[in-house]
N, C-alpha and C positions, 0 to 999 in steps of 0.2 A: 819771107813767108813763114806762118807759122808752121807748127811740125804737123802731120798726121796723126788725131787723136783716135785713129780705129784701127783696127788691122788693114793691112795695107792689103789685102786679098778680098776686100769688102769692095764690088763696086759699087754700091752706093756710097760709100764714104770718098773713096777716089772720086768720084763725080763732085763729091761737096767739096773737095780738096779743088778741085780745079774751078769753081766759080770763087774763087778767090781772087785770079785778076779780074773776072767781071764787075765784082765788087769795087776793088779798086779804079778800075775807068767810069762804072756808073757813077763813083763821088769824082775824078776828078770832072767828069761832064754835069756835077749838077748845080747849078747856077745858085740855088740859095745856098748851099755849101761854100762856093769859091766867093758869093756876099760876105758871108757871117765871118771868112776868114778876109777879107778885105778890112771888113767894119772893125774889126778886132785888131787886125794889123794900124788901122790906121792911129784907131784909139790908144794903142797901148806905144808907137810906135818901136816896135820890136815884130817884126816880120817875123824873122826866121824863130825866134822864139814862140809866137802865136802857130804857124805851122805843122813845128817838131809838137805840142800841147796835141793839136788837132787830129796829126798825123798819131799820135798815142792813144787818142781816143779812139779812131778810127778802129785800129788794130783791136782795142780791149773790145769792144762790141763787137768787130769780127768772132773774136774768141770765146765769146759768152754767147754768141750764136751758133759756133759751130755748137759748143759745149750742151744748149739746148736740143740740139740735133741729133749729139750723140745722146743724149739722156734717153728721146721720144725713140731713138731705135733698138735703144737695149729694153727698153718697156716691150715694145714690140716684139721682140724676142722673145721675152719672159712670155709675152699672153700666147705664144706660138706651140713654143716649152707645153706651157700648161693646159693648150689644147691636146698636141699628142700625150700627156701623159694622161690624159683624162681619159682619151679613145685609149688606149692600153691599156689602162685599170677596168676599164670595161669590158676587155677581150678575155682579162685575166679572168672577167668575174663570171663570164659566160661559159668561160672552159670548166669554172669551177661547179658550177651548177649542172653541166654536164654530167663532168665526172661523177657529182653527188645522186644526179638520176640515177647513172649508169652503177653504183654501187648499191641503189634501191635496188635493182631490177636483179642483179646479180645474189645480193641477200635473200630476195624472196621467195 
């Protein structure tokens, strides 16, 4: 199995971590899969060669999907990030306008 690309305190990442064997029983139950590696084994006559090829692929596109996964949730982060900081710059700028009444009102 591959390693854990997120913090392991994430559970959404844990959850992506764990359809990992789902993935692996949905190819070996799916029948144009176990064709393409038939018709290739047959072709090339090297089975276990065609396989270990397949079984590597498998795994890279496992990996370049979690990796897509991780990508869309650290975006997500960031536009999260940049909502509170946005609501915060605005509290900041509410107090400030405050204050600047409240130092009219005392000048005058």
């Amino acid at each position: 199995m591959a390693p854990i690309p997120w913090e392991e305190t994430d559970p959404f990442s844990i959850s992506m971590y764990a359809q990992e064997s789902a993935y692996w029983s949905s190819l070996q139950e799916s029948e144009a899969l176990m064709r393409l590696c038939s018709e290739l084994s047959n072709e090339t006559g090297r089975r276990e060669v065609v396989e270990g090829c397949i079984e590597r692929l498998c795994k890279l596109c496992w990996a370049e999907a979690i990796e897509a996964v991780d990508c869309h949730t650290l975006l997500i982060a960031a536009r999260a990030e940049v909502d509170h900081l946005k609501r915060r710059l605005s509290q900041v700028n509410l107090m400030n306008v405050k204050h600047m009444v409240a130092q009219d009102a005392v000048d005058a």
